[in-house]
N, C-alpha and C positions, 0 to 999 in steps of 0.2 A: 610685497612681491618676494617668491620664494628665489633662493640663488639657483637653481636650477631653469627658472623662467629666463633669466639672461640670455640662454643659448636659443629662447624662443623667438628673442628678439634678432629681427632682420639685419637693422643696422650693425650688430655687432660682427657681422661678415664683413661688411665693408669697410668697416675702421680697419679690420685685420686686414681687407685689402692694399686701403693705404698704408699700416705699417708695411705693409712686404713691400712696396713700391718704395717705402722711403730706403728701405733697405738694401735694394738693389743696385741701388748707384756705386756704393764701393765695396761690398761685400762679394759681388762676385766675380771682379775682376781683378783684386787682388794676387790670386793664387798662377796670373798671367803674365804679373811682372816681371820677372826677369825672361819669359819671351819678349814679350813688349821692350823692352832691355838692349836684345839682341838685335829686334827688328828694326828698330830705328837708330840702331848705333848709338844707344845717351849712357851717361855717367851712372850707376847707380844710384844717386840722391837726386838725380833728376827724376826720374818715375813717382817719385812723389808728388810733384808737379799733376799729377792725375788726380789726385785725391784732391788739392788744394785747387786747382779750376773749377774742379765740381762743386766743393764746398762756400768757395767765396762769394758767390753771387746771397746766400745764407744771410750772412754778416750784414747786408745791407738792404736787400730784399724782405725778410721775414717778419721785421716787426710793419713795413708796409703794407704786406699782405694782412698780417693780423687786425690795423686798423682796419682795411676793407673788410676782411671778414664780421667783424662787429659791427658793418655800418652797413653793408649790405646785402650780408647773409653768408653762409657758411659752404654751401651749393658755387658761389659763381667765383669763388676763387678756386675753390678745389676743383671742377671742370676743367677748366683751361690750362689749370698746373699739370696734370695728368694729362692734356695731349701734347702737352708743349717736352715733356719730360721723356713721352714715347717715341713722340719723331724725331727730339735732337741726338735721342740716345741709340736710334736703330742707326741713325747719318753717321756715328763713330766709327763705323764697320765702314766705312766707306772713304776717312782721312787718309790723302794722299802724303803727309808728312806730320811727323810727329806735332810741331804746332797746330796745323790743324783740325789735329785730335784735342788739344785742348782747348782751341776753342768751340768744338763741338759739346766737350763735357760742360764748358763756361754756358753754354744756352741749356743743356740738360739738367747742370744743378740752378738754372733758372726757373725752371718748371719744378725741381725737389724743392724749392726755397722754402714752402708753407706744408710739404705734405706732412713734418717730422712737429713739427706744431698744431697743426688740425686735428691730427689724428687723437691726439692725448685731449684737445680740448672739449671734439666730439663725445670723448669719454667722460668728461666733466658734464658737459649739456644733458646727456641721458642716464647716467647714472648717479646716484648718491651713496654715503654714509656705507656701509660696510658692502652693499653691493659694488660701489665702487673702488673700492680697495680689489675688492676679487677680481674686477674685471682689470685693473689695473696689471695685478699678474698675470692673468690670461693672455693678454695682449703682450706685454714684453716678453711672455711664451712662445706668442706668434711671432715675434721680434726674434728669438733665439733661432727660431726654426728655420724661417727664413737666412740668417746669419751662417748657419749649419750649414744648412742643404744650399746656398749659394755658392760659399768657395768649392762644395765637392762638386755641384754642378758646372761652376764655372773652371775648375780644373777636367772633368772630363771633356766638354767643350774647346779647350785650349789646346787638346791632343790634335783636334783638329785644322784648330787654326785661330788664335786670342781672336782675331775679327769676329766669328760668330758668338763671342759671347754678347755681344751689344743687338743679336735680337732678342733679347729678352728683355729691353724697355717696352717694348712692340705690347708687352700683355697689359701693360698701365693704358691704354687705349679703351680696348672693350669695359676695364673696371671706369673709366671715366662715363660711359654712358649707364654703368650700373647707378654708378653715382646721381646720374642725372635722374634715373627713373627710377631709381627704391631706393634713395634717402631719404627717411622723415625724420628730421630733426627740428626740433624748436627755433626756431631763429629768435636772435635777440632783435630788439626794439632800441634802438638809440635815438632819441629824439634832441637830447641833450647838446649843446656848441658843445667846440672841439677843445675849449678851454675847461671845460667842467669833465668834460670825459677824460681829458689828459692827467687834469689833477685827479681823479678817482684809478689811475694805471698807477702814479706815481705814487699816491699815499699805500696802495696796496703789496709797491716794489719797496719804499724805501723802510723796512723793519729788519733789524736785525737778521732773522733768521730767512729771510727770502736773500739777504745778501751771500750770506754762507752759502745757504743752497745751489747760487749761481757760481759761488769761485768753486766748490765741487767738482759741477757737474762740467764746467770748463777745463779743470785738470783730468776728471777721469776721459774726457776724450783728447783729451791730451797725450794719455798713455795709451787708450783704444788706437788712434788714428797715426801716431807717431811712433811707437815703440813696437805694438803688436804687430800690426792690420800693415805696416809699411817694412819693417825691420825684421822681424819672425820671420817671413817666407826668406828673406837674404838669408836669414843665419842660416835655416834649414838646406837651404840648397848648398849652403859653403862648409858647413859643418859635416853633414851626412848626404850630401848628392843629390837632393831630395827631389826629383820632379814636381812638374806642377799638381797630378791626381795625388802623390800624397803629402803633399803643402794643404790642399785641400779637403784631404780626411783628417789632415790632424787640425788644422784651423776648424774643424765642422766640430770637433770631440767639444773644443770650446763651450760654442752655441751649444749642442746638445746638453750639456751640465747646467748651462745657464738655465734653458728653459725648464730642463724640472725643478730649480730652485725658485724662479718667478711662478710657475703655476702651482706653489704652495707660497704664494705672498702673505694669503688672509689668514693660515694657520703660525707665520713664520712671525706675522708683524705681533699675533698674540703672545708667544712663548718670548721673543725676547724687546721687542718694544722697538719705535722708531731711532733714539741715537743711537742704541745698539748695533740697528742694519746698516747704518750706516759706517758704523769703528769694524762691524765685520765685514764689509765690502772694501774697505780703503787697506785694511791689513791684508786683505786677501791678495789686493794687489801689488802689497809690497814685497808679498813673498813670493808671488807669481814671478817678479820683475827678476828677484836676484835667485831662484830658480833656473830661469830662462838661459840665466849669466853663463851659470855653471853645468848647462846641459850637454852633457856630447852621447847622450843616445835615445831612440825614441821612447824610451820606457819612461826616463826623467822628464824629458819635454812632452812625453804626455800626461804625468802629475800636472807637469810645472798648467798645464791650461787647464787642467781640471781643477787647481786652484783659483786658476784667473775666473773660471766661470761660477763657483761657487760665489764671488765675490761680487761680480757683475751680475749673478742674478737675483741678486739682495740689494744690491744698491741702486741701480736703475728705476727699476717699478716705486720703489721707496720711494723718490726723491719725486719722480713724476706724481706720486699718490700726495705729496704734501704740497709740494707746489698748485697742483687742478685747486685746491679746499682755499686756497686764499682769496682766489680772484671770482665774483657774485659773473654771470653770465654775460652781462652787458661789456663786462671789461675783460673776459676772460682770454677770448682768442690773442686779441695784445699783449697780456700778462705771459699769454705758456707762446707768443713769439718771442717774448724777451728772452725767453728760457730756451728756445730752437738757437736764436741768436746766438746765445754764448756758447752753445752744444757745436754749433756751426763753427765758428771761431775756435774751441778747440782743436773740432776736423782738419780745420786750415790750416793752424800754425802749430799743429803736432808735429807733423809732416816734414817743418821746415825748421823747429826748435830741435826737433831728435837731430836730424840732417845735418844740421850746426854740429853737435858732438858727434856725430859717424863719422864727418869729416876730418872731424880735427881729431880721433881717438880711437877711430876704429869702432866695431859691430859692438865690441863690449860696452863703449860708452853708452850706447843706445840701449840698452838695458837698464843701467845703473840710473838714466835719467829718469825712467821711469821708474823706478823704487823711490829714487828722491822725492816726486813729483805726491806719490802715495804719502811721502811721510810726510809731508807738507798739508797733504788733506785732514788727516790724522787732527793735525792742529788746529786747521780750521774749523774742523767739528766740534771740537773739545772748547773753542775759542767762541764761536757766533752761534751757532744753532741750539738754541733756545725750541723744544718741540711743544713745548707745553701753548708758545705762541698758536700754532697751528689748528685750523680753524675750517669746517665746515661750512658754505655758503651756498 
């Protein structure tokens, strides 16, 4: 099949539907926090708290979902996550007190638990070998996009009133029934106890370079979720006044960078090779970090994210393209929850490890942690990730 056939393919709209759903839970309401801030009278490092109710259900949810996914198909998990995800997320427009908002986000990132996992595994089930790579950057394309065009729409939105940004769950509804009536995807066949499936997750987690993979992709949303996505919109408004429309066109320049470096994955993985994307994503974001340090105007703070993006849209796809190749179908949706899991737990305790040094050090701290956090990956690359391991199935 030629790489142009891909875009023939149906499914490939609805993966990109679920990526933009998985994306919307903190992407677009970010650029609202410090109204949310003001409206409910909390601490600055409490607004973090938003991101970490939505995420945490993640942590514990995802690899459950993923065994059902492998055991009873791919269709009846992702239905019911999609409507659970649009009505807790339209109900947030409607909390009478800030707890109640988070435990509104708490039943919403119940419903996101499997979509940030499905989606990538989807990718794995129908596509292979170099088409898969491409489709890989395609998709964390439509991940940028989404990431872009959320905080500027959820900053114009916000002019309005932050409460109406939470009807924008409301559209993960209709794609649920798309879901249900034009998905055709293979389903796997697991006939196997739960003791022979467990050992074939486990033999295929526990090699070296699946462990690197995972302490990665942990840190970098470590620095996404804690340092940028929570910390950026503060500096910007304390540093230069910045309202929320343009918290939100400068958090969009981000994702826009990103996405034209992921929709050249297949040309990018050729010229410089897998550890490569990897030492240039993790550097990218060490100099993004102390960048950010030393910004006091929007010309530098918009280098400093067009580095960040350069970086995140080399590393991301990457990492997803080598992790899909490990795991044979039967085990996969497990395999790439293991991988939502730790992506998820970064979300969570970005949030709350940044917020530790904001506290105790000021705005700057939150920056420098995340430089450290970069050079720390740096090593782990250089230390576990073995590519040569890495393995089409």
């Amino acid at each position: 099949m030629k790489d142009e056939s891909v875009f023939r393919n149906k499914n490939l709209y609805i993966i990109f539907g679920v990526t933009l759903t998985a994306m919307m839970g903190v992407a677009s309401i970010t650029p609202a926090f410090p109204d949310i801030i003001r409206y409910f009278d909390i601490r600055p490092e409490q607004v973090g708290l938003l991101i970490v109710a939505f995420t945490l259900p993640g942590i514990f949810l995802t690899p459950f979902t993923g065994m059902l996914a492998d055991h009873y198909g791919r269709k009846k998990v992702l239905i019911p996550s999609l409507f659970l995800f649009g009505a807790a997320g339209a109900a947030c427009m409607f909390a009478p007190g800030f707890y109640w908002l988070l435990g509104l986000r708490f039943l919403q990132g119940v419903g996101a638990s499997s979509l940030s996992s499905m989606n990538i595994t989807l990718v794995g089930d129908l596509f292979e070998g170099k088409q898969r790579t491409a489709v890989m950057g395609y998709n964390a394309s439509v991940l940028s996009i989404g990431t872009a065009s959320y905080p500027a729409l959820g900053g114009v939105i916000a002019i309005f009133g932050w409460q109406y940004i939470f009807l924008l769950p409301l559209l993960a509804i209709p794609l649920g029934f798309w879901v249900m009536n034009g998905l055709n995807n293979p389903e796997p066949h697991n006939k196997a106890g739960l003791r022979s499936y467990f050992g074939r997750v486990w033999k295929t987690i526990n090699q070296r370079t699946v462990w690197g993979l995972l302490i990665i992709n942990f840190m970098i949303f470590l620095i996404l979720y804690g340092t940028y996505l929570t910390y950026f919109p503060l500096m910007m408004e304390k540093r230069l006044g910045a309202d929320s429309y343009h918290i939100g066109l400068m958090m969009s320049l981000m994702s826009v960078t990103t996405a034209l470096m992921s929709s050249q994955l297949g040309k990018i993985n050729q010229l410089l090779g897998l550890k490569r994307q990897l030492v240039l994503g993790s550097s990218a974001y060490l100099a993004a970090s102390l960048l950010m340090l030393i910004s006091g105007n929007y010309w530098m703070l918009g280098f400093s994210v067009i580095v960040f993006g350069v970086g995140h849209g080399v590393i991301i796809p990457s990492i997803q393209n080598m992790m899909v190749g490990f795991a044979a179908m039967n085990e996969r949706a497990a395999f790439m929850s293991l991988n939502s899991m730790v992506l998820r737990a970064g979300q969570t305790f970005g949030p709350l490890l940044v917020g530790i040094f904001y506290a105790l050090k000021g705005l700057d701290a939150a920056f420098l942690t995340g430089a450290g956090l970069a050079f720390v990956m740096l090593i782990v690359i250089f230390a576990l990730v073995r590519v040569e391991k890495t393995s089409e199935k």
